[in-house]
N, C-alpha and C positions, 0 to 999 in steps of 0.2 A: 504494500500500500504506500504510495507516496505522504509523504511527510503531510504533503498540504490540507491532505484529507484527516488530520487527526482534529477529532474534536475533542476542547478541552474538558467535556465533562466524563471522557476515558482518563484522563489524568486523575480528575478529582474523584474518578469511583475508584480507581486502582490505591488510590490513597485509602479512601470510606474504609476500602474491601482489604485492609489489611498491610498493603506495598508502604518499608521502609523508605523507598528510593525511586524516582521514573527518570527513567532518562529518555530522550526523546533524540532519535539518527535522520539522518536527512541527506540529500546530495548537497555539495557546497553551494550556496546561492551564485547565480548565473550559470550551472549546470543542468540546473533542471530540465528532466525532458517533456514536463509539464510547463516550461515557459517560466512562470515566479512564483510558482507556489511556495516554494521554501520560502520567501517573502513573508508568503501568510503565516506560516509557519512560525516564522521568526514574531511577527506581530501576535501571535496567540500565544507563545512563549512567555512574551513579557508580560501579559496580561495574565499566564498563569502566576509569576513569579508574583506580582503586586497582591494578585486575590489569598495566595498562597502564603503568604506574607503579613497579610488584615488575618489571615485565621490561625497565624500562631505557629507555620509550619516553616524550620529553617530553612532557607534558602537552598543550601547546598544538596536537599533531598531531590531537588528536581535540576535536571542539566540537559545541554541541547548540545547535538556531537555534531557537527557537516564530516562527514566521511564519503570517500567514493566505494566502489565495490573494489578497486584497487588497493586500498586502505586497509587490507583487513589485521595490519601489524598495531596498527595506529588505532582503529577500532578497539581492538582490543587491550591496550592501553590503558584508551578512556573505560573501560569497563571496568579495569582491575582498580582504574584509580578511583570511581565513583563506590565501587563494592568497600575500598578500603575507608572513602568517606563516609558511608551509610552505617558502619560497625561503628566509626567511632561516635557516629551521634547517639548510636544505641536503636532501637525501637521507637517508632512514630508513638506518639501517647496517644491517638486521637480513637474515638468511639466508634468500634466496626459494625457496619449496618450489613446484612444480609439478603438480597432477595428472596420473596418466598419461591420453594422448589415447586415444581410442578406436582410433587405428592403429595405436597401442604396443601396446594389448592382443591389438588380433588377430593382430596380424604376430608377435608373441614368441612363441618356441618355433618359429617356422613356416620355417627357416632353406634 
């Protein structure tokens, strides 16, 4: 899936749903072969980091990579480097919310 198409409320359920850490990959801007989406990309980034930021959650749990498919030394890198940020914050403290499973729904009321 290209970068551009990430909506940010996958960021914030990955968070809800339990994720100490998201990081977000992308082609470098002006490589796109959607034209500028990474652009958008780049602009819903910073709107995650501000909202991300009013609700108490450090900065550093969220990061944005430009890699090519060429990259995958460099990719991997930013992986180990974020994995080794995320340990040291610890555990996100935030309240994990669940969707209900599709057994919840049928079996409820069915007593």
């Amino acid at each position: 899936m290209c970068s551009g198409r990430l909506d940010p409320t996958f960021v914030l359920k990955a968070f809800a749903s339990g994720a100490d850490g998201v990081m977000i990959t992308g082609c470098h801007p002006g490589d796109c072969h959607y034209i500028e989406q990474n652009y958008k990309t780049l602009r819903r980034f910073k709107l995650l980091q501000r909202t991300l930021s009013a609700m108490g959650v450090e900065p550093d749990r969220l990061k944005l990579v430009w890699a090519s498919a060429a990259e995958g030394i460099k990719l991997t890198a930013e992986i180990t480097s974020m994995v080794e940020t995320v340990r040291k914050l610890g555990p996100l403290s935030w309240p994990h919310w669940d969707e209900p499973q599709f057994s919840d729904t049928v079996t409820a009321g069915h007593d």
